[in-house]
Backbone bond lengths (Angstrom), bond angles and torsions (degrees), N, CA, C in turn:
res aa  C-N    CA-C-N  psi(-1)  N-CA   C-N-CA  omega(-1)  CA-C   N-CA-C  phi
1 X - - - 1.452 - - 1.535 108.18 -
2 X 1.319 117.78 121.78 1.332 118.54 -175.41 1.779 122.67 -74.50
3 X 0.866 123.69 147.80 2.014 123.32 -161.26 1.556 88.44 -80.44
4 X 0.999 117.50 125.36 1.886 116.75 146.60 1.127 96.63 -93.09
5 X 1.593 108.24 164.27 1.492 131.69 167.82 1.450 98.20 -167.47
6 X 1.376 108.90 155.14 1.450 133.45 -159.75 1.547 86.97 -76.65
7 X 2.264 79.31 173.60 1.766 80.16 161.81 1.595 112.80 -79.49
8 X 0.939 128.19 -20.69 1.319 124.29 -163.75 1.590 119.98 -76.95
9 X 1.536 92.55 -36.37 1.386 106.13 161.52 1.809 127.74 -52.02
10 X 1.382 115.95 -49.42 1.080 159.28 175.63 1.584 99.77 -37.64
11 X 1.392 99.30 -86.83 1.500 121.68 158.82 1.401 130.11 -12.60
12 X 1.653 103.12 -52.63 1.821 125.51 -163.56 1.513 74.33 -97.04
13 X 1.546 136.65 -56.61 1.385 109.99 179.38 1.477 113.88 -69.28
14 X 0.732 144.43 71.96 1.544 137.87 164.34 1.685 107.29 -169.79
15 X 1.386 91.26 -10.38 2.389 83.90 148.36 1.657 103.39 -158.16
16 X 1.339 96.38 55.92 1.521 99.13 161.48 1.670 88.31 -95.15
17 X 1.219 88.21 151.68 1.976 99.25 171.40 1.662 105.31 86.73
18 X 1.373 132.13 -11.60 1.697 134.76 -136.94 2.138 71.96 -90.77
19 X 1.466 93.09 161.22 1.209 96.65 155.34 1.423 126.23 -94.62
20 X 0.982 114.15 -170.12 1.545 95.99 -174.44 1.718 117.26 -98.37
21 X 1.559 102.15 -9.62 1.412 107.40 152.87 1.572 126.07 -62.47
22 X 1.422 121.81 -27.74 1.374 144.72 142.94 1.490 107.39 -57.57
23 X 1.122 138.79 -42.02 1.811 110.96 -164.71 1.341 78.93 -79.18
24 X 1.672 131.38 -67.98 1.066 114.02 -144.62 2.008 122.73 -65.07
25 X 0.915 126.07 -22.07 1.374 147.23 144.45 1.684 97.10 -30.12
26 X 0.995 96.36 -45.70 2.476 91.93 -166.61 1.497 91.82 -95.53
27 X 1.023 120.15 -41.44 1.572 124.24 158.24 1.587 115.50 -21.44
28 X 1.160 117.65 -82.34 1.664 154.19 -167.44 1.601 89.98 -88.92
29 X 1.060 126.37 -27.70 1.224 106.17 168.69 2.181 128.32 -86.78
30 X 1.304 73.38 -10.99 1.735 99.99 173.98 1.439 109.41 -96.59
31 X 1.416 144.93 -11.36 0.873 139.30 -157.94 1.882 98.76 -106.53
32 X 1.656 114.68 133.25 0.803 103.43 -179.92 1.786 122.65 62.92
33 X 1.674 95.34 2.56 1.639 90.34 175.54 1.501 121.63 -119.07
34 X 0.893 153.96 -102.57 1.656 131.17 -176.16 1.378 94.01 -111.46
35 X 1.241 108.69 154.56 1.611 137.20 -165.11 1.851 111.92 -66.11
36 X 1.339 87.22 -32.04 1.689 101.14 165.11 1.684 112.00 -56.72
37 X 1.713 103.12 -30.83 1.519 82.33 176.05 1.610 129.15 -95.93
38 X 1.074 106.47 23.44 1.558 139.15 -167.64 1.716 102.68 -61.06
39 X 1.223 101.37 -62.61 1.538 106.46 165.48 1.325 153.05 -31.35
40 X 2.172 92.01 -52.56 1.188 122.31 169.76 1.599 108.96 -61.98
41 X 1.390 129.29 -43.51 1.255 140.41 -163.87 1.260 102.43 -71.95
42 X 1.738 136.45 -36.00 1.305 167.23 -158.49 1.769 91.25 -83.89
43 X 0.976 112.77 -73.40 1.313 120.15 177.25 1.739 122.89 -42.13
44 X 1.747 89.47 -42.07 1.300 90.48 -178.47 1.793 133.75 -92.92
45 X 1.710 84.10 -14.60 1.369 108.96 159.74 1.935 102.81 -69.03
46 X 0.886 115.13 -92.44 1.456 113.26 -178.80 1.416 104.28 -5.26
47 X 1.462 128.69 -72.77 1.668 122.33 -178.39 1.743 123.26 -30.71
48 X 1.597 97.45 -54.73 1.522 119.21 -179.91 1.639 100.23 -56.53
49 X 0.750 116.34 -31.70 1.678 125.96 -162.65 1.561 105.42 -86.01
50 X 1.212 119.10 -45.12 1.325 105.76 180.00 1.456 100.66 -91.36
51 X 1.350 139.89 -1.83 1.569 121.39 166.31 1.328 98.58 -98.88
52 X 1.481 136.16 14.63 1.752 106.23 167.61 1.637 106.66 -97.80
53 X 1.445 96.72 152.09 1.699 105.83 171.83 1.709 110.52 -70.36
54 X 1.167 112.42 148.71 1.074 125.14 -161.39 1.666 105.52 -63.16
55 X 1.233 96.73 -27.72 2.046 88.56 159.06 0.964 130.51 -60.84
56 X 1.479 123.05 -36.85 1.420 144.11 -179.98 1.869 112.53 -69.54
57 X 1.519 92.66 -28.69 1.675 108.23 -169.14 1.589 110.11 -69.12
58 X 1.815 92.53 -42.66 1.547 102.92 175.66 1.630 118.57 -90.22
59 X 1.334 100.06 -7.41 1.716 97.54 159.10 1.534 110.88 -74.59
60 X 0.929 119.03 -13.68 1.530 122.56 -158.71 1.658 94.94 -96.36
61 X 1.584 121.23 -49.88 1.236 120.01 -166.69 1.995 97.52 -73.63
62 X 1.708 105.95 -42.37 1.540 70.01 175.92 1.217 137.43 -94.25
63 X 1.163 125.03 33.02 1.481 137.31 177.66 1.586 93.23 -103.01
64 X 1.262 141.57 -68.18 1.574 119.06 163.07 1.263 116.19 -35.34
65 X 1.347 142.30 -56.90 1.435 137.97 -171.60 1.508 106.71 -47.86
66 X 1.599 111.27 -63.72 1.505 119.83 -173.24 1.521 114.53 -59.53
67 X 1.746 113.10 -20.52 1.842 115.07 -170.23 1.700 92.12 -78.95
68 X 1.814 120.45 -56.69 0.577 124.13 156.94 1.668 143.58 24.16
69 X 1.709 84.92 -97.44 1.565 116.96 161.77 1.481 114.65 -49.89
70 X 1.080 129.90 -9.62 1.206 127.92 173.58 1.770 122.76 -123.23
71 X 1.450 106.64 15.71 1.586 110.57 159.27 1.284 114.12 -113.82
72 X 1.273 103.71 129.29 1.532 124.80 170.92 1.485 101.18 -76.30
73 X 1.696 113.59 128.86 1.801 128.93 159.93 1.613 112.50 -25.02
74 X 1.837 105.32 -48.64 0.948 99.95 -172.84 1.742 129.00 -81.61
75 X 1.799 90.32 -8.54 2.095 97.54 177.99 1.927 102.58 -87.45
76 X 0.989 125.24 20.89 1.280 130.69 -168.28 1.678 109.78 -81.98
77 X 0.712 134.14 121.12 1.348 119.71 161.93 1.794 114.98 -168.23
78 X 1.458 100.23 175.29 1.425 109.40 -118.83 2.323 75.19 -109.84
């Protein structure tokens, strides 16, 4: 019987163990790079997210809110 596993699973297996000269490399290498890696970043955000303290959580939301506030629909791109 063959194993399924999610994407998310998938993901956490494929840089569990990485160093962190490696995450950040898949990091920066996901950023701004094809939409396929959208997920991976999703995944890896989710981790960060459930280990920050809730001070850290709302430092986090307003620094997106405030970057945010300052892109135009039309400076967006892919």
């Amino acid at each position: 019987m063959p194993v399924t596993i999610d994407l998310r699973q998938a993901i956490i297996h494929k840089v569990h163990g990485q160093s962190e000269a490696d995450l950040r490399h898949m990091i920066e290498g996901s950023v701004d790079g094809p939409e396929a890696a959208l997920p991976g970043l999703g995944a890896v955000f989710e981790i960060m997210w459930k280990n920050l303290d809730t001070a850290k959580q709302d430092k986090l939301v307003t620094l997106l809110h405030e970057h945010l506030k300052t892109i135009t629909l039309g400076s967006i791109t892919s």
